[in-house]
N, C-alpha and C positions, 0 to 999 in steps of 0.2 A: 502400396498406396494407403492412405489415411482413411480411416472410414468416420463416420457423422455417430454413426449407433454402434457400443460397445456390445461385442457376442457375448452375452452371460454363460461363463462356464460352469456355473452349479446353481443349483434352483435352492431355497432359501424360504422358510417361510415367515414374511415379514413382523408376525408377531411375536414371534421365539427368536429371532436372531439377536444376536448382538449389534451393537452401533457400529461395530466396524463391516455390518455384512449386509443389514437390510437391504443397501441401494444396491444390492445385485439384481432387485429383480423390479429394478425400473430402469427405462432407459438412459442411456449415461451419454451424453453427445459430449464431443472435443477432445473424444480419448483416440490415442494412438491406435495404429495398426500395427500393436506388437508382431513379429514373423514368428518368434519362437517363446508359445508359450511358456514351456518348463521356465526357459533362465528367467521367464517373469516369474513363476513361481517361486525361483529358485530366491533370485531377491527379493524378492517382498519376505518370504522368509526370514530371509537374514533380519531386514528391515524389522520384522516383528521382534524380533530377541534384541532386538539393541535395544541403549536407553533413550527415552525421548530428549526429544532436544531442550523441552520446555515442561515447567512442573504445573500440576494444580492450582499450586497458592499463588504462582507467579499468574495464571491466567485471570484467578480471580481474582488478585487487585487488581487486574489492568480494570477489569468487571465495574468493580467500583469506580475506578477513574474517570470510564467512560458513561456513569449515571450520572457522576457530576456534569457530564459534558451535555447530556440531554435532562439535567434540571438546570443549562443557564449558568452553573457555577464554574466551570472551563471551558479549554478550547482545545480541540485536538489539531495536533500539524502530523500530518500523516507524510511523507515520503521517502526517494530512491530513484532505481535503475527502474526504467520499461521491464527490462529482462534483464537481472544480472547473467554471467557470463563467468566457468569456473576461471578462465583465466583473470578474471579482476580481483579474485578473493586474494588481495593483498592485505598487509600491514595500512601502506601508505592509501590506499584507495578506502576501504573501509575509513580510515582517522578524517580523513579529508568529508567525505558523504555525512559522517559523522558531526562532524565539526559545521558545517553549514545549517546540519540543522539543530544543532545546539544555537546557532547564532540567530537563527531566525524564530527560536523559540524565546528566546531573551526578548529579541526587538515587541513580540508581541505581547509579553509577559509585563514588559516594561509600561507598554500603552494603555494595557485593557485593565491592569492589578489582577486577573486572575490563573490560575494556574496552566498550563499548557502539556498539553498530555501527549510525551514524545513518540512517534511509530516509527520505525521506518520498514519500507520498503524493501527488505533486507534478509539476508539466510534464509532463501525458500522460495523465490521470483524465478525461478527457472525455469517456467516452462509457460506457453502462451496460447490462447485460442486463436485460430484462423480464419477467416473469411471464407478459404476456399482451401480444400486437402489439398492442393498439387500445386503446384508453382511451376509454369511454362519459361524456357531462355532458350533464343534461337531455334526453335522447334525440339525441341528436348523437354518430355514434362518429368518431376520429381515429386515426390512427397514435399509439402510446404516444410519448412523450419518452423517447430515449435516452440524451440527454448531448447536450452542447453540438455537439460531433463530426457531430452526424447532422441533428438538428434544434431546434426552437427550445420551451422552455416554454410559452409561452403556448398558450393552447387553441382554436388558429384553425387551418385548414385548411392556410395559407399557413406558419404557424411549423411545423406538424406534417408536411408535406410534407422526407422528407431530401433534404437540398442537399450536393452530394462536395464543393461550395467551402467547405464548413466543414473539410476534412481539412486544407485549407492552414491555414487560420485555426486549426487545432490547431498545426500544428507550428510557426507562427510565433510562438504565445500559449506555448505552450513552449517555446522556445527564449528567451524573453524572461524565463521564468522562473528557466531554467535560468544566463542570464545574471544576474540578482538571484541566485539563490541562491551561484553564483560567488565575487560581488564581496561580498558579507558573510562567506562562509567564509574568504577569504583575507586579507580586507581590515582584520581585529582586531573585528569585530564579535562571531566565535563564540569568542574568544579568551576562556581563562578567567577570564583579568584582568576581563573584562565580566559577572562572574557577579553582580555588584548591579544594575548600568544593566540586567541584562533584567526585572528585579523590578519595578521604577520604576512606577509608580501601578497598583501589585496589592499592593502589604504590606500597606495602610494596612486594606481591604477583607474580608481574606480571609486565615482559620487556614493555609490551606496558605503564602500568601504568609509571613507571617512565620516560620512553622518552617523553608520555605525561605532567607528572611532571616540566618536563625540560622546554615545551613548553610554559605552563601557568608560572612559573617564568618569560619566556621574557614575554609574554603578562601584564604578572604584572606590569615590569618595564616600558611596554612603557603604561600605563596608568596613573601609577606615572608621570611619562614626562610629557603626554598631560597635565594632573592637574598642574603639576608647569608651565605650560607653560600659564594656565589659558584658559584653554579648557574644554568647560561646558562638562562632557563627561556623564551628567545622561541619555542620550536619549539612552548609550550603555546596563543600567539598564535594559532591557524587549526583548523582543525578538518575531518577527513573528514567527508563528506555526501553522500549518492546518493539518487538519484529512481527511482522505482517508479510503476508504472501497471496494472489489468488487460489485456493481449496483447488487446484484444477484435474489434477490425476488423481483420480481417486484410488487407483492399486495404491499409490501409492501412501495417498495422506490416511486410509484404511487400517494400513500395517505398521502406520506409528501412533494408534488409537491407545490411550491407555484408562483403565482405570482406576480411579482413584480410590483406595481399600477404606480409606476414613469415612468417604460419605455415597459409596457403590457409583459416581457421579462419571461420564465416559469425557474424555478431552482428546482433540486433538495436538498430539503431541510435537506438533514440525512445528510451529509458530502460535504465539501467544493471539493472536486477531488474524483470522482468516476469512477473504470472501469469496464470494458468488459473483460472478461477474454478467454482464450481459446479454451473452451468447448463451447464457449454461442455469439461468433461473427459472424454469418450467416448471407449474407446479408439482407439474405431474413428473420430473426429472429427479435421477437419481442424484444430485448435487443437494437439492433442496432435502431428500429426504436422508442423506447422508448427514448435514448438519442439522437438521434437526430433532438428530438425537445427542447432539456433543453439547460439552456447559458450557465453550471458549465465548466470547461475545463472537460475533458475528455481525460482516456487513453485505448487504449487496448492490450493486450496480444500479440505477435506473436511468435509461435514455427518454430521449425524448420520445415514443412509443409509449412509454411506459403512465396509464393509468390509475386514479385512486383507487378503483377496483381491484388492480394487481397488484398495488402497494396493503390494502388489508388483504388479502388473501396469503401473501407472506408474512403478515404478521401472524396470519393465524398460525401458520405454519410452524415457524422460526419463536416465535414470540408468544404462546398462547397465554402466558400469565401476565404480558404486559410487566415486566422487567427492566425498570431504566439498566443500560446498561450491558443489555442482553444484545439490542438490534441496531443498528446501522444501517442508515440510507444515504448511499454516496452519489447524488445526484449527477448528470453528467450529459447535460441536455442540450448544450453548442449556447453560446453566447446570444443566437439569435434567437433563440425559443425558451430561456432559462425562466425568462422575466412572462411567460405566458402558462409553461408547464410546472414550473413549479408552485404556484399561490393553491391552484386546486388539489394538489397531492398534499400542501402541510395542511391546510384547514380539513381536508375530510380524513387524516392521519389524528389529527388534534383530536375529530369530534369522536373518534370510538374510543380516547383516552390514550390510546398508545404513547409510551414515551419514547421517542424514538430518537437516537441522534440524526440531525441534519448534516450532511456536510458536502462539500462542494470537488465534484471534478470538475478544474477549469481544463483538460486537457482534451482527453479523448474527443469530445462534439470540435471540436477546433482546428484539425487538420489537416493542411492542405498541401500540393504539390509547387516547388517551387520550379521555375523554365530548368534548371539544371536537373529535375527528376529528381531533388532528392524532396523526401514526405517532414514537413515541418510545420509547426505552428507560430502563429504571431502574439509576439508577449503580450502587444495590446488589445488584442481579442482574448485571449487568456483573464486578461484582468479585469476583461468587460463581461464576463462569465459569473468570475467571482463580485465583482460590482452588483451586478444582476441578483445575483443568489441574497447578499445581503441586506440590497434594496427591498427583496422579497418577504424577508424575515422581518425588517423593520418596521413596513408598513403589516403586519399580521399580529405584530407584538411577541412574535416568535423569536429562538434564540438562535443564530446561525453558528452552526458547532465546530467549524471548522472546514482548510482544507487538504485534502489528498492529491498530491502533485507529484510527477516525472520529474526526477531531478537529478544533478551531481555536481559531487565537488570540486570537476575536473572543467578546465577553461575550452569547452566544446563548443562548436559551434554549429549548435542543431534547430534552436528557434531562432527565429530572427525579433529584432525591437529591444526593446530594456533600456535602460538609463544609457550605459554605455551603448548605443544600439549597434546589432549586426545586421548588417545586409542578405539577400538576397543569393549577392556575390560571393559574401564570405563562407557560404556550409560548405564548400568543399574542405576548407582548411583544416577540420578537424572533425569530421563526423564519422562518429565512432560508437552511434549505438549500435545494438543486438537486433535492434526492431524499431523503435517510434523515439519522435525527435524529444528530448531534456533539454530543460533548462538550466542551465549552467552556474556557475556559485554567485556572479555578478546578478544574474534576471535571477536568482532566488531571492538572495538577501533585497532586492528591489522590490518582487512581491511583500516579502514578510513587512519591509515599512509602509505600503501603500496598503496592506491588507489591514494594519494597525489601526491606520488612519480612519479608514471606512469604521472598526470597531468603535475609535472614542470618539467619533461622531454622532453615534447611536441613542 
């Protein structure tokens, strides 16, 4: 069974430790109930002697891209899988995830003129917090499924039982990712020139397809331009991208801690932008005190609970030198409290100076049960989320930074609504998350032009 509070297996004294070790001796809620310590030990071992998956330099330019994002000069589009799943770490699954949000980084990029700073959700999403450790079926209880990370789907003792050899099996299934995501960003795939080939059998189908259509013709033409005009334009050929994950297992994200020899500066090495999420922000919790010894930026969670008192007390934390760049606030407050809880967290965030990004989960507050049992959201609540968030920004004279969305590239059918709308009816035919409902490549690229719109309206 799952336990809430992590056993500390060695005491630690918080002021001589290293970044990878302080938060042993605070509490750690959401971690497994590993059965055998050694092969924990045994991997995270390994774990430490391997290479990280992501460098220094690459975390601090993300660093910078995202101070442009909370001074106002970009916009981040953060998405992915709920939970990826080692079996999707595909070719085809990656390009496709890939490619949606290259396209809905264009549609916004196109609207707003400013730069769009790409995440995704990606090589490292494998493992989830829970509501409740155990999961009840037909009077049978198990350990909950946490992500691939810990344990297995299926609803059998043996799958439900956490295994640490899945921690290797993360970082290899990510790094294989992270390799795919590589060799498309560099390779001319995320190259603008490629902004029809990612359309390719979605026009034919779908209103957002062909208004996108529409869009990449002009981009055509003014590239043609540039070219005759004798404007070297290969440097539009490749494209920034970085991968994000929730910080959630700490053995884990711990034993890919690395230092950097140039500036003695500690990163976490599994993903370029890691957060905190809402279950596991305590200030007094070993998550909070774990990143706040690492340089990566860093974002966290805030629900509708969540306080301006608890938004500066993480800044203190996270943020003490007030860093654009450094902090992240991914608000995530349900469509019907967005427009009430967030105006009092940016103005009393604003008034202690902090720069902080804003940005918006239109997912998680939005959740509901459809009559057939499966767990979904409505795109147009979704959009009333993001609405809201905007709305709030506008009227404060604030910048809304962006948003962070559940998504795929694959024609699922796990929200219902969107341009082309699903029904109700339709989630059985294709739902195939890990965990929580995605919206699909049609209700993304529908978002990214309505999310447009709300910008140049501004």
């Amino acid at each position: 069974m799952a336990t809430e509070v992590m056993e500390k297996p060695e005491r630690h004294t918080v002021e001589s430790a290293p970044a990878a070790d302080s938060w042993r001796e605070f509490p750690a809620v959401q971690q497994p109930d590993w059965p055998d310590p050694a092969a924990l030990r045994d991997v995270t071992g390994r774990l430490t002697a391997a290479a990280p998956l992501v460098t220094a330099g690459e975390c601090d330019a993300l660093r910078e891209r995202m101070a442009a994002v909370a001074r106002g000069e970009a916009i981040l589009l953060q998405g992915g899988d709920c939970a990826e799943t080692f079996a999707q770490v595909t070719a085809d699954s990656v390009r496709r995830k890939l490619k949606t949000l290259l396209q809905m980084a264009v549609v916004l990029t196109h609207a707003t003129a400013l730069p769009v700073v790409k995440v995704g959700r990606m090589a490292g999403q494998y493992a989830k917090p829970r509501s409740s450790p155990v999961e009840r079926q037909d009077g049978l209880t198990l350990p909950s499924y946490r992500g691939d990370a810990v344990n297995g789907l299926e609803f059998t003792a043996e799958a439900r039982t956490p295994d640490p050899a899945r921690l290797r099996t993360m970082y290899e299934a990510s790094a294989r990712t992270l390799g795919l995501v590589r060799s498309l960003t560099t390779g001319g795939f995320a190259g603008l020139s490629q902004v029809h080939a990612w359309n390719r059998g979605f026009v034919a189908s779908s209103q957002a397809g062909r208004r996108y259509e529409a869009l990449a013709d002009e981009i055509g033409r003014s590239l043609a331009f540039m070219r005759a005009c004798g404007i070297d334009t290969r440097e539009l050929g490749t494209a920034d991208f970085y991968v994000s994950h929730e910080g959630l297992l700490l053995d884990y994200e711990a034993a890919l801690v690395r230092t950097d020899p140039e500036t003695g500066r500690a990163y976490a090495g599994s993903g370029h932008l890691l957060w905190i999420g809402e279950r596991t922000r305590q200030l007094d919790g070993a998550h909070i005190e774990f990143f706040s010894r690492l340089s990566n930026p860093i974002a966290v969670k805030l629900g509708p609970a969540a306080t301006a008192d608890d938004a500066l007390k993480l800044i203190d934390r996270l943020d003490p030198r007030r860093e654009p760049g450094r902090l992240t606030f991914v608000v995530r407050a349900g469509a019907d409290r967005v427009r009430d809880v967030l105006p009092v967290l940016v103005e009393k965030v604003g008034a202690e100076g902090a720069r902080v990004c804003w940005v918006s989960d239109p997912m998680h507050g939005n959740t509901t049960t459809a009559p057939s049992g499966h767990k979904t959201r409505r795109f147009e609540t979704v959009l009333d989320e993001v609405r809201g968030f905007v709305e709030v920004h506008r009227a404060l004279g604030t910048h809304p930074g962006g948003i962070h969305v559940e998504l795929t590239g694959d024609d699922v059918t796990e929200c219902v609504g969107g341009g082309n709308p699903l029904l109700a009816e339709d989630l059985p035919a294709r739902y195939e998350t890990a965990c929580d409902p995605r919206l699909n490549h049609t209700q993304s690229l529908d978002l990214a032009f309505l999310l447009a719109e709300m910008y140049r309206d501004r």
